[in-house]
C-alpha positions as CSV (number, residue, x, y, z in Angstrom):
1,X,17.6,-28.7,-21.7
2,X,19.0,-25.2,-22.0
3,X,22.1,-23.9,-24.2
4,X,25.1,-24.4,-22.3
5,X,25.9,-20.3,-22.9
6,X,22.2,-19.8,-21.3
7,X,22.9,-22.0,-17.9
8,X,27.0,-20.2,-17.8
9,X,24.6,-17.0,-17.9
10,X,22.2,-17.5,-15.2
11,X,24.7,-19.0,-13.2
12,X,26.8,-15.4,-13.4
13,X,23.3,-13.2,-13.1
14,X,22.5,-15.3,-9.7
15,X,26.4,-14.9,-8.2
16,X,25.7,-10.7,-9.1
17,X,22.6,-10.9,-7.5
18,X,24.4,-11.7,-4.7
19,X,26.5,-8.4,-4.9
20,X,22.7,-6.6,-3.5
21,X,23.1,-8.2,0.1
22,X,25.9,-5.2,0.1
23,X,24.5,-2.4,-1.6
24,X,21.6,-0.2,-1.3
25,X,18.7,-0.7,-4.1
26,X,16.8,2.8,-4.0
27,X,17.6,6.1,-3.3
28,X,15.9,9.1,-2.1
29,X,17.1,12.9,-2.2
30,X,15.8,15.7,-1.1
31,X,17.1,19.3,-2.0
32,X,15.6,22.7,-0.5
33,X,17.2,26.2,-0.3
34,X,17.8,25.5,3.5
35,X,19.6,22.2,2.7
36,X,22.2,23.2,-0.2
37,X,23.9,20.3,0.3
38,X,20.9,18.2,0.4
39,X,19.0,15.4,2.3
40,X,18.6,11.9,1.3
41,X,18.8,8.2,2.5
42,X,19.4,4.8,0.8
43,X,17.0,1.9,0.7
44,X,19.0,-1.9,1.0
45,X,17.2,-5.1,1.0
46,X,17.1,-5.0,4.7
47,X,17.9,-1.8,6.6
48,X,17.5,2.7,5.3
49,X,21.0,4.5,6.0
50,X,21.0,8.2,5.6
51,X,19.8,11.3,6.6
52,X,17.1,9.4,8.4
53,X,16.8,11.3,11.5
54,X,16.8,14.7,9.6
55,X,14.0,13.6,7.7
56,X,11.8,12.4,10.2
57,X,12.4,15.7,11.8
58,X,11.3,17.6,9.1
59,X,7.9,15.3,8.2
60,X,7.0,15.7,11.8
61,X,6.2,19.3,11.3
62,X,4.2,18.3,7.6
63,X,2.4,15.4,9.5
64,X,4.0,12.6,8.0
65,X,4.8,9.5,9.4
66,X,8.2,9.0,11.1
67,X,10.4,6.3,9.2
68,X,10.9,3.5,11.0
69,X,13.4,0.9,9.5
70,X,12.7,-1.8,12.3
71,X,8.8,-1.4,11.5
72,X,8.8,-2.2,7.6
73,X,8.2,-5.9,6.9
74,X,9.5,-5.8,3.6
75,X,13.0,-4.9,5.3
76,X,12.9,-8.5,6.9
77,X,11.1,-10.3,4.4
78,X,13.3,-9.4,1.1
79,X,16.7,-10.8,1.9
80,X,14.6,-14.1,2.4
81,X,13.1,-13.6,-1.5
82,X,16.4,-12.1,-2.8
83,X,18.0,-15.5,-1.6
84,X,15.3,-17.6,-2.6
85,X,15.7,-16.0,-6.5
86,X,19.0,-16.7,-6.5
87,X,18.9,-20.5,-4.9
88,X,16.2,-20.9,-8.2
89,X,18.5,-19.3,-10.3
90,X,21.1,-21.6,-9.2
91,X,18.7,-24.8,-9.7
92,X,18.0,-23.7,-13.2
93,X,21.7,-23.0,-13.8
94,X,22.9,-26.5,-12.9
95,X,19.9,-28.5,-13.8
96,X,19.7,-27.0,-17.5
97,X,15.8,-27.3,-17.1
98,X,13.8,-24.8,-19.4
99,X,10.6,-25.1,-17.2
100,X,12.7,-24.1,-14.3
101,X,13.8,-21.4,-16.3
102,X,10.5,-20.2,-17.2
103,X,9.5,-20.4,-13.9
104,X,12.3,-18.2,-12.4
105,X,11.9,-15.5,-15.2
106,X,8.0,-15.5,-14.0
107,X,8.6,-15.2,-10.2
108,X,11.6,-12.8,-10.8
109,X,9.1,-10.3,-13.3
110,X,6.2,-11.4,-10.5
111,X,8.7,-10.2,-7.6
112,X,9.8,-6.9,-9.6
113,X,5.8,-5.9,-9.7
114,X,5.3,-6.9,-6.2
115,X,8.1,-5.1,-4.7
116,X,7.3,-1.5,-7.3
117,X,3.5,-1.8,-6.2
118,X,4.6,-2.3,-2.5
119,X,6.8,0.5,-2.7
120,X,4.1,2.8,-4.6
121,X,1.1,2.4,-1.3
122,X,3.8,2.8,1.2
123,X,4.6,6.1,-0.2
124,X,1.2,6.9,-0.7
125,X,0.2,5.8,3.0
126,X,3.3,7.9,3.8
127,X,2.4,11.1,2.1
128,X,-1.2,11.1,2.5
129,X,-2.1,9.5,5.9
130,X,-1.0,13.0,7.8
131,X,-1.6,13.8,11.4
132,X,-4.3,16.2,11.8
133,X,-2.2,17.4,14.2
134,X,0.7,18.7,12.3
135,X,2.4,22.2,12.9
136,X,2.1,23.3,9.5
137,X,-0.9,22.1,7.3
138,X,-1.4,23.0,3.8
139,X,-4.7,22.6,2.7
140,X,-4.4,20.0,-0.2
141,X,-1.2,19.5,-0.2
142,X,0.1,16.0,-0.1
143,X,3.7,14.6,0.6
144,X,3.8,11.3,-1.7
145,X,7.6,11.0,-3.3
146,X,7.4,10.0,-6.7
147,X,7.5,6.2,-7.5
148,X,10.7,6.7,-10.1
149,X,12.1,10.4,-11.3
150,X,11.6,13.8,-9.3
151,X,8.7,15.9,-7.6
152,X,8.4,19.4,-6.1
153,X,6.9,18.8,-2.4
154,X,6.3,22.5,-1.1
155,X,10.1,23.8,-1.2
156,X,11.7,20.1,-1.7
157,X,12.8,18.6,-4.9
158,X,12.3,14.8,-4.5
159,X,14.4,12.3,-6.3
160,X,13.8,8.7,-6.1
161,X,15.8,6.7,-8.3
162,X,16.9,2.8,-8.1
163,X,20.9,2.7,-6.7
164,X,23.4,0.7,-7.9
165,X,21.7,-2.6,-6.4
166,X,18.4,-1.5,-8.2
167,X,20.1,-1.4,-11.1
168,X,21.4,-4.8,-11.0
169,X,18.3,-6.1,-10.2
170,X,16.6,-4.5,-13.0
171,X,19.4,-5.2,-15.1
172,X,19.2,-9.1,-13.4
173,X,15.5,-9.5,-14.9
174,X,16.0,-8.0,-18.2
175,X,18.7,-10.2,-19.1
176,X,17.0,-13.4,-17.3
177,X,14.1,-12.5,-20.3
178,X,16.1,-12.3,-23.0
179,X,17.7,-15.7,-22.4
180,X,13.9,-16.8,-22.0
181,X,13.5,-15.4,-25.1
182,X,16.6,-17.0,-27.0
183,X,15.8,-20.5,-25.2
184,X,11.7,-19.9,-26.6
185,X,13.0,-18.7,-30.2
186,X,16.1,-20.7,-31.0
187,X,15.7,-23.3,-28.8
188,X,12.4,-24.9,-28.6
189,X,11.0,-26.0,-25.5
């Protein structure tokens, strides 16, 4: 059985994971000399609100892809996993099991590289798959946004950065390890 502290603890991470159903998780910007005020749009678990339409104008004339909210499966498919992480972190909270905790910090670290390596190849697919029918080509040039920090795309600064939800989430799996960690230390299993 778990510490008592440990199951209280999971119990509050998996009620604050609940708080990303209502917040966006990622974060794009885009700033350019004809956009002083700058261009961006916010990732949620199951829908992009922003600048979208701005955007997709502007990539049209680079080539790239037009963003299509209703076309990305992980948009429909992540609200199921976020609430299937939290109905395990609520199983490990009230049944005090360790190997149910184990096996949430492993699916939650497992979903955190799932989701970052999903998100890498769509942006890759997204910035390098160009129509060879684009107004304005730039031999070698390629449109990827970075993964996590900032990137000059021709005259756009890129910024892609987790939002308050993706903080939560990362902040969600960190401390979910660290009680591993004190239940694996001080609390053999």
């Amino acid at each position: 059985m778990i510490d008592k502290k440990s199951q209280i603890s999971i119990l509050i991470i998996s009620f604050i994971l609940l708080s990303v159903y209502f917040i966006p998780v990622w974060k794009i910007d885009l700033e350019a000399p004809q956009y002083p005020e700058g261009l961006g749009m916010n990732i949620w678990i199951n829908k992009i609100t922003g600048d979208l339409n701005t955007i997709n104008n502007l990539n049209h004339y680079i080539g790239m892809k037009s963003i299509q909210p209703d076309s990305i499966k992980e948009l429909k498919i992540m609200p199921f996993v976020l609430a299937f992480l939290i109905l395990i972190g609520f199983a490990v909270s009230f049944s005090g099991k360790k190997n149910y905790l184990l096996i949430w910090v492993i699916i939650f670290i497992l979903i955190g590289i799932a989701g970052g390596v999903d998100f890498y190849l769509w942006e890759y697919d997204y910035g390098h798959n160009l129509s060879p029918d684009a107004i304005i080509k730039i031999p070698g040039m390629t449109y990827q946004p970075p993964l996590i920090g900032t990137k000059e795309l021709a005259n756009f600064t890129a910024s892609s950065l987790p939002d308050i939800g993706g903080y939560i989430l990362i902040a969600s799996g960190i401390f979910s390890v660290i009680i591993l960690l004190y239940e694996l230390k001080f609390k053999k299993i």
